[in-house]
N, C-alpha and C positions, 0 to 999 in steps of 0.2 A: 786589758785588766777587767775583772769581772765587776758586776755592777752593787752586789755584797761588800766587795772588799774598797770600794770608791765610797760607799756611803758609809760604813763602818769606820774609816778612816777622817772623812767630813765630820762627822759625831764625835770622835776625839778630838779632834781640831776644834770643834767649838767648846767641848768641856774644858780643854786647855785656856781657851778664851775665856769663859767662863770665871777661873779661877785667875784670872790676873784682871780681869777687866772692873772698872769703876761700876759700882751698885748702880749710881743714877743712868747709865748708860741701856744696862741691861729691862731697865720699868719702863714704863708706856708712856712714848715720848722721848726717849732716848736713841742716841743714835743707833745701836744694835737691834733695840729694837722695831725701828722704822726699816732696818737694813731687814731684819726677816721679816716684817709683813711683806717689802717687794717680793725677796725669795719665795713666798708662798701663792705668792698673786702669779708669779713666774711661772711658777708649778703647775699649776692646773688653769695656764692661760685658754689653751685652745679645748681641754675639758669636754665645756656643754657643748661646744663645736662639733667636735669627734663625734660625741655620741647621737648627736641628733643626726647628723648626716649618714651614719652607716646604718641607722634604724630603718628607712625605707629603703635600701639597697638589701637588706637584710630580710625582711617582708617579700621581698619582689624575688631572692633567688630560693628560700626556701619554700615559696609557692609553686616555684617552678617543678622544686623537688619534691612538692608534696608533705613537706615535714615541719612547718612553722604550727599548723595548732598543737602538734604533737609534740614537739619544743618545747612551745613555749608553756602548756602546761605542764609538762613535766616538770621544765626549771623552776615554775612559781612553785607547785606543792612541793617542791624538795625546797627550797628557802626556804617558804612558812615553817614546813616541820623542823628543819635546824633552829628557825628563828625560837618556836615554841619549847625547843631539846634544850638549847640556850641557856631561857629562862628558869627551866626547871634546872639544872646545870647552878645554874645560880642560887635558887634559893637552897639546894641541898648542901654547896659549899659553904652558904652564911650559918647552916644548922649546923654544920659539923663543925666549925670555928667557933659557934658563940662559946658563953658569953664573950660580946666585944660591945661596948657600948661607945659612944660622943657624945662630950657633954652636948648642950643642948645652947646654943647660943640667943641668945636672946636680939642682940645687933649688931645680927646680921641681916643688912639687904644684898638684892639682886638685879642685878639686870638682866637675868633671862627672859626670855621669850614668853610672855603670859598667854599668847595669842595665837601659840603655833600651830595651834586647830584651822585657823579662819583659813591656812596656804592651801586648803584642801577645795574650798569655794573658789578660788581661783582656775583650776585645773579646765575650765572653759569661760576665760574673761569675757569680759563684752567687748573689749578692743584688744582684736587677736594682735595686733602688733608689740603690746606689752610682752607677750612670754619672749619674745628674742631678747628687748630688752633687759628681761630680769631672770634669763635659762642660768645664770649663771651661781644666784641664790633661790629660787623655784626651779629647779629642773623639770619636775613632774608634765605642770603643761606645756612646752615645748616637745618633751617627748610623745606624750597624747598627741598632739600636733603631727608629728614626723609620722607616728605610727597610721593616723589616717589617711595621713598620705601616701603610705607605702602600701595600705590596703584600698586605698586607689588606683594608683599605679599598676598593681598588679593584677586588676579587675581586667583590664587594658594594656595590655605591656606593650602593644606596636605603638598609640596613642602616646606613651610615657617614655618610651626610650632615647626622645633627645634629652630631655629631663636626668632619665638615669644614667644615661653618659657622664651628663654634667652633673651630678653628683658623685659617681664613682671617680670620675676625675680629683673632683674637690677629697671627696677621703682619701685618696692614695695620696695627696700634697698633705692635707691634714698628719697623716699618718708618719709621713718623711718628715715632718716637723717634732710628733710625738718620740720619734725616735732618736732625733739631738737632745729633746729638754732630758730623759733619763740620765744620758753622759753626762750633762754640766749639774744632776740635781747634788752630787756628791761636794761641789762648792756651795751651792743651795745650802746644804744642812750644816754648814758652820755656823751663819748667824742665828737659826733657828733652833739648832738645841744647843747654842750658848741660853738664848732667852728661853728653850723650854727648863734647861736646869736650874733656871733661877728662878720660875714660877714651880718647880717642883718644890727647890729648897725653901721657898716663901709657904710652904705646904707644911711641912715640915719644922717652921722654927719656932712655933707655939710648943708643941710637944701632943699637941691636942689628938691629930690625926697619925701620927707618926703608928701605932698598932695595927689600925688599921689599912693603911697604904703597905705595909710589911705584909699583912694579912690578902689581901688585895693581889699584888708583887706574885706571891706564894701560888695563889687559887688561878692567876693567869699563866701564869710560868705550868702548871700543871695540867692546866687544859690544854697549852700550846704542845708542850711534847708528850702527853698522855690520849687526851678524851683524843682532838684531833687527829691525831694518827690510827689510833685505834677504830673513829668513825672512817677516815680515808682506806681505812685497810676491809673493814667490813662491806660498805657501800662501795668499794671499786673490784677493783679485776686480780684482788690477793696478792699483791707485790709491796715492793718496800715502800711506807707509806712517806717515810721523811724526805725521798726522793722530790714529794708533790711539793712538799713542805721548805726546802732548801731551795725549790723553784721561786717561791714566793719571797723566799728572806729580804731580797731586796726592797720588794713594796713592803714587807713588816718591819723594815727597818726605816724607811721614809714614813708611815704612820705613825712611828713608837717617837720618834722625837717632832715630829710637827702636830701629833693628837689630830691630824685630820686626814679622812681616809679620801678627800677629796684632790689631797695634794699628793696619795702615793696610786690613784685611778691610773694615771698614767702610765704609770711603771708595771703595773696589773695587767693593763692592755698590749704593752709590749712583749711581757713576758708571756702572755696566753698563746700570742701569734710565734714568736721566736723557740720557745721551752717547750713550749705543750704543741707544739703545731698544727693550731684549730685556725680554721680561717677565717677572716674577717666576718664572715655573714654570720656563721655560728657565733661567733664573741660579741658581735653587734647585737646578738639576742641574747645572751644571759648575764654579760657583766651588767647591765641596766638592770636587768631583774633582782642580782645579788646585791646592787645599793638599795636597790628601793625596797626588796623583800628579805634579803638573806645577811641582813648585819646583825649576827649571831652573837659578833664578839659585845655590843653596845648593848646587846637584850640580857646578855651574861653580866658586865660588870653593873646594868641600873637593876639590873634584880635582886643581887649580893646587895648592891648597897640599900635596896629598899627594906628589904629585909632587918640589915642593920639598924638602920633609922626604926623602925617598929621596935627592935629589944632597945634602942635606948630611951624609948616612950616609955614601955614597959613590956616584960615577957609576958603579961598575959594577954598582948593583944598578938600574940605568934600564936593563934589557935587554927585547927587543920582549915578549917575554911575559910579563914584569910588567907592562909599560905595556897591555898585553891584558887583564889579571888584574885592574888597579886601572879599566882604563874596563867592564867587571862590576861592581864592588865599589861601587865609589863609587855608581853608580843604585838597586843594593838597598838600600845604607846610607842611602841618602835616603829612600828608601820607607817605612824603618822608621822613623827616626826623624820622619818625615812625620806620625804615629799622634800624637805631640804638639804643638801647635802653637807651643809655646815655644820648641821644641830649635831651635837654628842648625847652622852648619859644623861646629862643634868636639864637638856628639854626633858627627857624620858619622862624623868623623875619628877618634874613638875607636870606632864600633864597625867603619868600616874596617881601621883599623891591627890591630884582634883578628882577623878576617877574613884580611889580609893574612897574619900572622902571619909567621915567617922573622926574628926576631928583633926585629921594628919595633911588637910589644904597645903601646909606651909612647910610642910614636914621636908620637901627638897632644898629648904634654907638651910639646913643643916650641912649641908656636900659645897655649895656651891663656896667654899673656901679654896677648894680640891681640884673644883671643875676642871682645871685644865688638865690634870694629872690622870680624873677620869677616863677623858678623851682621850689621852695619850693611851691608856690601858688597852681603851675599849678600841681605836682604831688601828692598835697592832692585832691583836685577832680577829678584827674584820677583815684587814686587807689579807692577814693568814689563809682564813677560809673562805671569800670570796674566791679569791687567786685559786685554791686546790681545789675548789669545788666546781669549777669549770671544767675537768676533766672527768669529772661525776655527773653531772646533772642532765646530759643526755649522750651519754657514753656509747649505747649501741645505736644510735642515729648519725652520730657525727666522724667523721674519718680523720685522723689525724698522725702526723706526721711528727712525731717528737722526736727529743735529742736526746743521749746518755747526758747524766748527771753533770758529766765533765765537760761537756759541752753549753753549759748554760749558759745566757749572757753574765 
């Protein structure tokens, strides 16, 4: 059974739950919803594991081959540029939609992350033992970590190869493990977009957001079978681009009901290796680069929505050089909040709106009614274009063995 049509099937199953199940069950503290945090913890258990471990295996065989800096630049300028294509993507969808205003809530607090700058002073603790402990919400220096290792290792490869034994060992068990959680994630997503439908509809029952999420809805749904395929068709080798695109559905469908593209990485990584038949060492170098630099979809929905939030201040602060000022902002603010893999839009937007500054500090209280709905937006078109862009972003360096359509998992 394909892995589309198991989690497609889990997603009705939970909306069915949804719509018989007791309200106090489905809010925080309720049974269903203790039952999806497991589900999500389940998800991307072995995660930072995976990746840290194939990052110097990764290092070590494309040195061999001579093609790691050549790689791995390429992959980064091709993320940044989508990341930045994104942002503009975004603020021309919120111009061609206005006027759309939100009122302006006076009390509303937050508990987002006021401080998600500081994760970046971490990225070389003073007790290296902390990044194992915490790769799992700071991935960055764990990965900085592997990565110097790997360009140790490879300085030296007869010195390092019991090492890299016993690391290739541990990924390929890693990887046999990544390959059951996909199968069972289609029971995974019952409890979890039971509880995402009822923080949408909690979104939803003021009437306040309801234009806007429609509008939102509309602008993602048309990047996903428009801008996308049309970039995959341009940037690749002129063939059917929804082919790339139907490869991914499954990890766009684990992000769209759980809002976090940390819980559909997995399903990314198996499909890169199975669908697109790139192999480990290639995949081991550029899906790390598309989390931390190429979340396109997260730069697109916090850019729309910054935008918005400025017409509902007032339109005459939509002048060309703000609108210049936030298609900057928005691509760094992703960047940084990139460093955790948790953060969705509404970090973005808070350390935007600080960045922005000119009186709009607080100006991301406004979303964060949403926020979950955001995340769901923004990390279906992450895991979309992460996932396709794997077969783009160093195309004539990498050799790969793909399946026809009808063969995907």
């Amino acid at each position: 059974m394909k892995l589309w049509f198991k989690y497609a099937a889990g997603i009705l199953v939970g909306a069915a739950i949804y719509l018989v199940c007791p309200k106090p069950l489905l809010e925080t503290g309720g049974a269903v919803a203790a039952i999806a945090e497991i589900a999500l913890r389940i998800g991307y258990y072995i995660l930072a594991a995976l990746l840290c471990v194939n990052v110097p295996l990764s290092v070590i065989k494309l040195y061999e081959e001579k093609t790691f800096w050549r790689i791995g630049l390429k992959a980064s300028l091709f993320f940044l540029a989508s990341l930045v294509a994104a942002a503009a993507a975004g603020i021309l969808a919120a111009l061609a939609l206005l006027p759309v205003r939100i009122p302006l809530l006076s009390d509303t607090s937050s508990q987002s992350a006021q401080h998600i700058g500081n994760g970046l002073l971490d990225v070389f603790p003073q007790n290296l033992g902390s990044i194992f402990a915490n790769a799992g919400a700071a991935i960055v220096p764990a990965l900085a970590f592997f990565l110097i290792l790997g360009l140790a290792m490879a300085h030296d490869p007869m010195a390092s190869k019991p090492v890299a034994n016993l690391l290739d060992s541990l990924s390929r068990i890693l990887h046999t493990v990544n390959v059951f959680i996909p199968e069972i994630l289609g029971t995974l997503l019952i409890p979890i977009s039971a509880r995402a439908l009822h923080l949408a509809a909690s979104s939803f029952a003021p009437g306040i957001y309801s234009s806007f999420l429609a509008i939102l809805a509309i602008a993602s749904a048309v990047a996903a079978a428009v801008v996308f395929p049309l970039a995959i068709f341009l940037l690749g080798e002129r063939k059917n681009p929804f082919h790339s695109l139907f490869a991914n559905l499954p990890a766009a469908l684990a992000a769209l009901a759980s809002g976090s593209l940390r819980f559909s990485t997995g399903v990314t990584i198996r499909q890169t290796r199975e669908d697109y038949g790139i192999r480990r060492r290639y995949n081991a170098a550029t899906i790390p680069l598309g989390l931390l630099l190429g979340r396109a979809g997260t730069a697109f929905v916090a850019a729309l929505s910054f935008v918005i939030i400025l017409s509902s201040y007032s339109q005459l602060a939509l002048s060309l050089p703000s609108l210049l000022l936030i298609a900057a902002i928005i691509p760094a603010a992703t960047l940084t909040a990139g460093a955790s893999p948790q953060n969705g839009p509404i970090a973005v937007l808070t350390l935007a709106c600080a960045l922005f500054g000119r009186g709009f500090e607080n100006g991301y209280l406004v979303m964060v009614p949403i926020a979950a709905v955001l995340s769901m937006f923004a990390a279906f078109l992450d895991a979309l274009w992460i996932g396709a862009a794997q077969a783009l972003v160093a195309r004539k360096h990498i050799t790969r063995e793909g399946k026809s359509p009808r063969h995907y998992i």
